[in-house]
N, C-alpha and C positions, 0 to 999 in steps of 0.2 A: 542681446548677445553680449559675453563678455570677454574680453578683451586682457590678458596679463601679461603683461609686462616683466615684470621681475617675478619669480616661481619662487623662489627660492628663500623659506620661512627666516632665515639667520640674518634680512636683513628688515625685517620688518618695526616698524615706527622708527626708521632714518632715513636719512637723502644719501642716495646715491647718485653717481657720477658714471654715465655713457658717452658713448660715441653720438649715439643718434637713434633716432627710433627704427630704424631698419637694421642697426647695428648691436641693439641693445644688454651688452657684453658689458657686465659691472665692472669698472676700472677702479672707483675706492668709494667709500661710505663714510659718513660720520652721522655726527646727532646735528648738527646745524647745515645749512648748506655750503657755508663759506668753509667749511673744516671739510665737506666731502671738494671741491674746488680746488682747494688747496692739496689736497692729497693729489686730489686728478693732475695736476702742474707738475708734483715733485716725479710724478711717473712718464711727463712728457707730452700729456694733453694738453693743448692750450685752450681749447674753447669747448669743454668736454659740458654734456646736457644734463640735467641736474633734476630729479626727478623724488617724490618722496615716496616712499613706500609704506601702507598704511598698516597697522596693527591687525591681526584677524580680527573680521566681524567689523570693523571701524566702517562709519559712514560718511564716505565723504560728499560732500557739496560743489560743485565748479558751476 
């Protein structure tokens, strides 16, 4: 079964910044994760989840 997380093609091969996985509402993105973190602060998040979002077709490993 699979499972998506971020739908939304305009952010794929970067780290994005949530709330949480029950909340998963993109609050800002970059190419690094410390550049998506840092956006998520300047908007008021403090301990916003950091998450990457893969390329179409991209295989990832965990």
């Amino acid at each position: 079964m699979e499972n998506v997380l971020i739908k939304d093609k305009m952010y794929s091969g970067t780290y994005v910044a949530i709330l949480d996985m029950l909340n998963p509402k993109v609050i800002s993105n970059g190419k690094t994760p410390i550049d998506a973190i840092n956006s998520a602060k300047q908007k008021g998040v403090e301990n916003p989840m950091i998450v990457f979002v893969p390329l179409e077709n991209m295989v990832q490993i965990y």
